[in-house]
C-alpha positions in Angstrom: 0.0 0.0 0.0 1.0 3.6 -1.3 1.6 6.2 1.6 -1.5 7.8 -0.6 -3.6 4.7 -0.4 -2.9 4.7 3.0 -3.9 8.4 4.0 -6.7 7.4 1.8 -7.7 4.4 3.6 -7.7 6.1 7.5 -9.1 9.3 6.1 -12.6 7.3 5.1 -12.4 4.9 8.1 -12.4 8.3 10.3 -14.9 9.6 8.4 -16.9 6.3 8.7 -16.2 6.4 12.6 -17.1 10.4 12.7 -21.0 9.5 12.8 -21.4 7.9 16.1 -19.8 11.4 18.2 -22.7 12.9 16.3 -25.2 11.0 16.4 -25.1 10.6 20.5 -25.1 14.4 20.3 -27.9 15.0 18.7 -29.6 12.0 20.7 -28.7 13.7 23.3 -30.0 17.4 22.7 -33.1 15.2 21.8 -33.2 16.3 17.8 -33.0 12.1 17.3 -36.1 11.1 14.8 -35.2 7.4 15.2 -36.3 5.0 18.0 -33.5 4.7 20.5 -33.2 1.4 20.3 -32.9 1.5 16.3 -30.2 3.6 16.9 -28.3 1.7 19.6 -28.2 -1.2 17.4 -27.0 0.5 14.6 -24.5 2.5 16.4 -22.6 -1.0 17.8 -23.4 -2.6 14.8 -21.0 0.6 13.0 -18.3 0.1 15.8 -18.6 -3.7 15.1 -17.8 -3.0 11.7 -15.4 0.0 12.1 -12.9 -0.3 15.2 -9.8 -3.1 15.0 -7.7 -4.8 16.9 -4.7 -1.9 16.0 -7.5 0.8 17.7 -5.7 1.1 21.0 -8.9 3.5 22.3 -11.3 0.9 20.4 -12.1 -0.4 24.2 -12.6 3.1 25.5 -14.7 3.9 22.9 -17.1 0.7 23.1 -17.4 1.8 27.1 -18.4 5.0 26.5 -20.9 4.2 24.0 -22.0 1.4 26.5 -22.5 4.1 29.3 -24.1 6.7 27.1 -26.9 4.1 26.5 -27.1 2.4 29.8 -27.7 6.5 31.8 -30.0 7.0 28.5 -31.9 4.3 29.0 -31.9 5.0 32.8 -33.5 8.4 32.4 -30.7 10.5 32.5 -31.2 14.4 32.7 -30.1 16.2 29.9 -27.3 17.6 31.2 -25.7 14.2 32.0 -26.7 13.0 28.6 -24.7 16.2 27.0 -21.7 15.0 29.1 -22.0 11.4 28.3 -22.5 12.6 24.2 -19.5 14.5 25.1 -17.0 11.8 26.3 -18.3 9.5 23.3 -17.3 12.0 20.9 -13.8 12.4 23.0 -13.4 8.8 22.6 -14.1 9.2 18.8 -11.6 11.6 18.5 -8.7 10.2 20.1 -9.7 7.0 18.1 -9.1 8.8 15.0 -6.0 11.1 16.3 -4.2 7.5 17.2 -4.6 6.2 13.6 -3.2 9.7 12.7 -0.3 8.9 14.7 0.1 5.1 13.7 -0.1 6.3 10.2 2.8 9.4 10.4 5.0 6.4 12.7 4.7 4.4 9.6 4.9 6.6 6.8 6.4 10.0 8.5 4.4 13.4 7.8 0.7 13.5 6.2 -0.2 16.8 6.9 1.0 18.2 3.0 -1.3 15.7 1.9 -4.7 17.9 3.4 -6.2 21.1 1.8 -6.9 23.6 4.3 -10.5 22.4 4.4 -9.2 19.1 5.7 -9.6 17.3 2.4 -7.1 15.3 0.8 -5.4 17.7 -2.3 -6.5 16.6 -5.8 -2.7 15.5 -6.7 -2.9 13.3 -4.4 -6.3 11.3 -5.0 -6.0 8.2 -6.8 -7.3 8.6 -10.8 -10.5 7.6 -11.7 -10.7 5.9 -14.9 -12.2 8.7 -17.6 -15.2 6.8 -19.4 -15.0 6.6 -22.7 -18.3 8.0 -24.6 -18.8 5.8 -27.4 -21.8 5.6 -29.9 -23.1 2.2 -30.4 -22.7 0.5 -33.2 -26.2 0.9 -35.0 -26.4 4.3 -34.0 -23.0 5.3 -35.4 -24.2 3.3 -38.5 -27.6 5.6 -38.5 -25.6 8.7 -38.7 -22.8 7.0 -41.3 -26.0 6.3 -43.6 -28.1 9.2 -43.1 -24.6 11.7 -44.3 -24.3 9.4 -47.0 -27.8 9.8 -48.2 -27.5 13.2 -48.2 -24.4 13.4 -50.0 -26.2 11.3 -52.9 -29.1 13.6 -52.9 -26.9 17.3 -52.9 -24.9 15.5 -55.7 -28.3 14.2 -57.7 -29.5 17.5 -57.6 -25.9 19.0 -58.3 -26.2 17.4 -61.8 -29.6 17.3 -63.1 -29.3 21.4 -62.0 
């Protein structure tokens, strides 16, 4: 793997992670439209998916989330829900800061590699392939006969004139 693919790769996994910080946020100002349960089990099923064995705050993270729902659930005020949202979203971020750092140990400095909206700089995105427009066949034929036809009839008329 390129240093490129690389940045790549942990840019989209933080991005995939970045969802359940918000998403206990906004459970927690009570702006949620989803049952909370729904949204528990989608929210482990995401760190299911998401956190590995490398995530040295992975466990951190999982407790947190497991305390945010267990107060929730509980009847928490909201105040103790903001500061449960909070350390989830802490726990998110140092999560993603650690790949940061596993990533520059590996591969040394990334930061030339971000724009200064945080996205990664066009030079450095992988190519997509350029699709080729192509007329089909019969169609291309259509338009081969159809100039012909009217090169026949301008040169018809060109000579009985």
């Amino acid at each position: 793997m390129t240093k490129s693919e690389a940045v790549s790769t942990v840019k989209r996994a933080n991005t995939r992670l970045k969802p359940v910080g918000d998403n206990c946020y906004r459970i927690a100002q009570q702006r949620d439209i989803r049952l909370p349960q729904k949204e528990q089990k989608l929210m482990l099923a995401r760190l299911e998916r998401e956190l590995t064995p490398e995530d040295s705050a992975g466990p951190a993270l999982r407790e947190a989330v497991d305390i945010f729902w267990r107060e929730l659930f509980a009847g928490a005020d909201s105040q103790r829900q903001m500061d449960l949202a909070n350390n989830v979203y802490s726990a998110v971020r140092q999560v993603q800061s650690d790949r940061w750092s596993r990533l520059e140990s590996q591969y040394g400095k990334v930061s030339h590699y971000f724009d200064r909206f945080g996205q990664i700089k066009k030079r450095y995105r992988q190519p997509k392939e350029e699709e080729v427009i192509e007329l089909p066949p019969l169609k291309g034929c259509a338009v081969t006969l159809v100039g012909l036809l009217a090169l026949v009839v301008l040169l018809v008329w060109w000579l009985l004139s």
